[in-house]
VEXKOLKE-398560 format. One record per atom (N, C-alpha, C, O, CB): x, y, z. Coordinates in steps of 0.1 Angstrom, whole numbers, plus 5000, padded with zeros to 4 digits. Atoms other than C-alpha are relative to their C-alpha. Glycine has a CB too. Example, Ala and Ser with C-alpha at 12.3 -4.5 7.8 and 13.67 -1.06 7.14 Angstrom:
VEXKOLKE-398560
500949885000
512349555078
500950125000
501950125007
499050005012
499149895000
513749895071
499250115008
499750225009
500450054986
END
This chain:
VEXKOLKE-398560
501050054993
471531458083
499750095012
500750135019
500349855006
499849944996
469831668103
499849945016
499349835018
499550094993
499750054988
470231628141
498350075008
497950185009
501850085007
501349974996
466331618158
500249915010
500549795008
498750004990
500050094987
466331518195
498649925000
498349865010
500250095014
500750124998
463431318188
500249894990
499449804988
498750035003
499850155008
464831098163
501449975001
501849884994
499550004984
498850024994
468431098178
500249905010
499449885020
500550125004
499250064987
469930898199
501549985003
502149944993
499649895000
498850014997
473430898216
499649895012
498849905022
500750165004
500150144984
473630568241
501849994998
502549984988
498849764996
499449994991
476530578264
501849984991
502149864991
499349915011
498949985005
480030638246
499650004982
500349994973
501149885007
500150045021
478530598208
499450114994
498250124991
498949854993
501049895010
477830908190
499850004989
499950114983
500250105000
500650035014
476630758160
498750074998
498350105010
499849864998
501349935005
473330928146
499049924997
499449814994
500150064988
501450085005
470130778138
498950075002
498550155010
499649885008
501149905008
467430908119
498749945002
499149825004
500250014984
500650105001
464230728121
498550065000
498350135009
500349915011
500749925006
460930858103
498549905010
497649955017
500250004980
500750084995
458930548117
499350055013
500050105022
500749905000
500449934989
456330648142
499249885010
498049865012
499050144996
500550124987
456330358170
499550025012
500449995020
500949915004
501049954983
454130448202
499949895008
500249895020
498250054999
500550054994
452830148210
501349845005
502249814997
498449994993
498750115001
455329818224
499849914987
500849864981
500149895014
500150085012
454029638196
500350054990
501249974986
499049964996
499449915006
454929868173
501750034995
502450044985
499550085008
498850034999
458129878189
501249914995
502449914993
499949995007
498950154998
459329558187
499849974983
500849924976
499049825015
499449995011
458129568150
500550034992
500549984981
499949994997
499049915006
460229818140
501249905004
501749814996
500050175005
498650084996
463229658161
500549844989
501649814984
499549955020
500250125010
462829338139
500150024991
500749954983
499049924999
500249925020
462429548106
501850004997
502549944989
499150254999
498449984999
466029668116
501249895004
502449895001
500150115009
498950105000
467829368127
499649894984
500549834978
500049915018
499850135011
466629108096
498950104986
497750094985
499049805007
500749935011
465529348063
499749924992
500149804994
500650104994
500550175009
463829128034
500950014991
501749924989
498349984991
499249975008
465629298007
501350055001
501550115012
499550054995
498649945000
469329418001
499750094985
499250024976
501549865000
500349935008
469029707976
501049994985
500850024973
500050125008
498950005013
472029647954
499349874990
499649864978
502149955006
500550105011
469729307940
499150074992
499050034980
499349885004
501049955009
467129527929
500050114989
499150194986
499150035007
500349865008
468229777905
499449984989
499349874983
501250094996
501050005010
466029877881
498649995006
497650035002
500349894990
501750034997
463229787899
499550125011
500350205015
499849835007
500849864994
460730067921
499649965012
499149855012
498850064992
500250014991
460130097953
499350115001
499750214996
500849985007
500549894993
457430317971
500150045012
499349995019
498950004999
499449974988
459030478001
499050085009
498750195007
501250064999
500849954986
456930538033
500550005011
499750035020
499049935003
499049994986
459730538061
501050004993
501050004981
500149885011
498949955002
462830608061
501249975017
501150045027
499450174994
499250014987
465530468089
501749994993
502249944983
499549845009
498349955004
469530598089
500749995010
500650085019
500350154995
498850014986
472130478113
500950014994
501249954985
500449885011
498550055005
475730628112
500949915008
500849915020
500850125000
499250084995
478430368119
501750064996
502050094985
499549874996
498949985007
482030438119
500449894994
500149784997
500850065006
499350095011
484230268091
501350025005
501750135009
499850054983
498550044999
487830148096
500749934989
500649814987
500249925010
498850065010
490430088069
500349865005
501149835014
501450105001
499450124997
490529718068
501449954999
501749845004
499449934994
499050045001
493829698059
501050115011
501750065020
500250014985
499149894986
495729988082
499549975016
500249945026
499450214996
500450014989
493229958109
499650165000
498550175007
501149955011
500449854996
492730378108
498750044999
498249994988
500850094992
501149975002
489530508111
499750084986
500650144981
499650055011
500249905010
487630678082
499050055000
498450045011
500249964988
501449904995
484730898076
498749845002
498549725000
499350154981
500950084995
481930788087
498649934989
498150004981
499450085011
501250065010
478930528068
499150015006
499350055017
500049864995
501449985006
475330518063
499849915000
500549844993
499750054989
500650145005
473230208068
498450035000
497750065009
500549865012
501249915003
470030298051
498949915001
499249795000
500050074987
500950135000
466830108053
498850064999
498250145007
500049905013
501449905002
463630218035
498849924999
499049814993
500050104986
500950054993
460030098047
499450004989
499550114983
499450065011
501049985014
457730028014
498450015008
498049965019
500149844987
501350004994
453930108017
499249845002
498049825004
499250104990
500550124999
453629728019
500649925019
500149835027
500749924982
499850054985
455729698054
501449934995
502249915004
498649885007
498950065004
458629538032
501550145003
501450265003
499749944981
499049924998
462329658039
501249954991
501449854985
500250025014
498650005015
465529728018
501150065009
500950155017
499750134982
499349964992
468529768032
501750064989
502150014979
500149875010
498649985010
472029928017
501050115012
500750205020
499550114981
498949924991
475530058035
500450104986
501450164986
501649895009
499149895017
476130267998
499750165006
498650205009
498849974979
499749844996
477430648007
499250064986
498750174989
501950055002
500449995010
476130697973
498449985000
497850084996
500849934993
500849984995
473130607980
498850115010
497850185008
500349945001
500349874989
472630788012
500350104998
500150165008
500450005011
499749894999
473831098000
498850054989
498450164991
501450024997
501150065008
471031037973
499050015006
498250064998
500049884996
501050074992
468530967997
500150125011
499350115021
500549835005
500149924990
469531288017
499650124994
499250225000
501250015008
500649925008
468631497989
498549994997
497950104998
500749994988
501350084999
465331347986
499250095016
498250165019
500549805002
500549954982
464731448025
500150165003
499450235010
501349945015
499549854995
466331788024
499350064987
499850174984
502150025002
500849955008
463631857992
498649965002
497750034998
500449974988
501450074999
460531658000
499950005015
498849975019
499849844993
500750024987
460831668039
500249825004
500649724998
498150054998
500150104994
460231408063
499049934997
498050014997
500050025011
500550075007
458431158050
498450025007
497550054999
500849875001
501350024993
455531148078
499250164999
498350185007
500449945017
500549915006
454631498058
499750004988
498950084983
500650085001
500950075016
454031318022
498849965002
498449875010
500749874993
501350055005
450831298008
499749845004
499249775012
500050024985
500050165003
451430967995
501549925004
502549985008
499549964983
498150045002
454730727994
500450084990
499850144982
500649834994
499649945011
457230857974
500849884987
501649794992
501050135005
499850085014
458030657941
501649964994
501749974982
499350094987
499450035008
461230547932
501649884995
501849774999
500150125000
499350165011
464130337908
501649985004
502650065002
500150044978
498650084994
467130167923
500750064990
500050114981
500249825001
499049925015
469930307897
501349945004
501649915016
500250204998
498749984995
473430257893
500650094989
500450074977
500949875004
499249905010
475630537878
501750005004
502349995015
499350185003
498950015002
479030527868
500850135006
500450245005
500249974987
499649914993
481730697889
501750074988
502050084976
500349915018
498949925008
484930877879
501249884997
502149904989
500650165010
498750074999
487430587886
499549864991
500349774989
500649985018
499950115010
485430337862
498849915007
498349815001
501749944999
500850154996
483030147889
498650104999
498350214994
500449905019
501849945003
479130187891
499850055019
500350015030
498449804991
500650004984
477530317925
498850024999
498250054989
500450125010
501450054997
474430247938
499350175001
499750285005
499949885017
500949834997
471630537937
498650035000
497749975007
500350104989
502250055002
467830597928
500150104990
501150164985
498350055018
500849945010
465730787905
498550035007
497949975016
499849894986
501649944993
462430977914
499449994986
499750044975
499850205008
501150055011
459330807893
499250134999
498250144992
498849855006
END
């Protein structure tokens, strides 16, 4: 993820990352992004198979802690993508987001696409037997 001081933020001991494609100016604006991000409509793991046309794009890192030890671990991804309809989808999948960073780091920042970009919830099978969450370009 790449680090752009105008879509960064560091507030006061938390150096988590955040990405945020969404271009809010006005307080109204504001406040409906802020809302987008605390209550999303969708959770992405119900929809696979099905297509989304992505027109934003929002990425906060959070750190992760070993629920059982307590030790910290690398850090997660809580992804949340804007459809050309205003609807949002939400997913903490590393698999995903690493997915979803390939996408960015070939097509750009979104608010440089033509149109939305097109595509299919997936899940692909991993090495140890489970499925992880992912996409497909329509």
């Amino acid at each position: 993820m790449e680090n752009n001081d105008n879509k960064t933020l560091t507030i006061a001991n938390n150096s988590n990352r955040t990405y945020c494609s969404v271009k809010a100016e006005t307080m109204a604006d504001k406040k409906k992004l802020y809302n987008a991000l605390e209550s999303c409509d969708v959770i992405i793991n119900d929809i696979v198979g099905q297509k989304i046309k992505i027109k934003d794009i929002y990425i906060q890192e959070f750190p992760r802690v070993n629920k059982e030890t307590g030790e910290p671990m690398s850090n997660g991804h809580r992804v949340i993508l804007f459809d050309d309809a205003g609807k949002t989808y939400v997913t903490a999948s590393n698999y995903f987001f690493v997915s979803l960073v390939k996408v960015l780091n070939t097509f750009g920042d979104p608010n440089t696409w033509d149109n939305p970009l097109e595509i299919e919830v997936t899940k692909r099978p991993t090495k140890g037997g489970n499925n992880c969450l992912s996409l497909k370009l329509v």
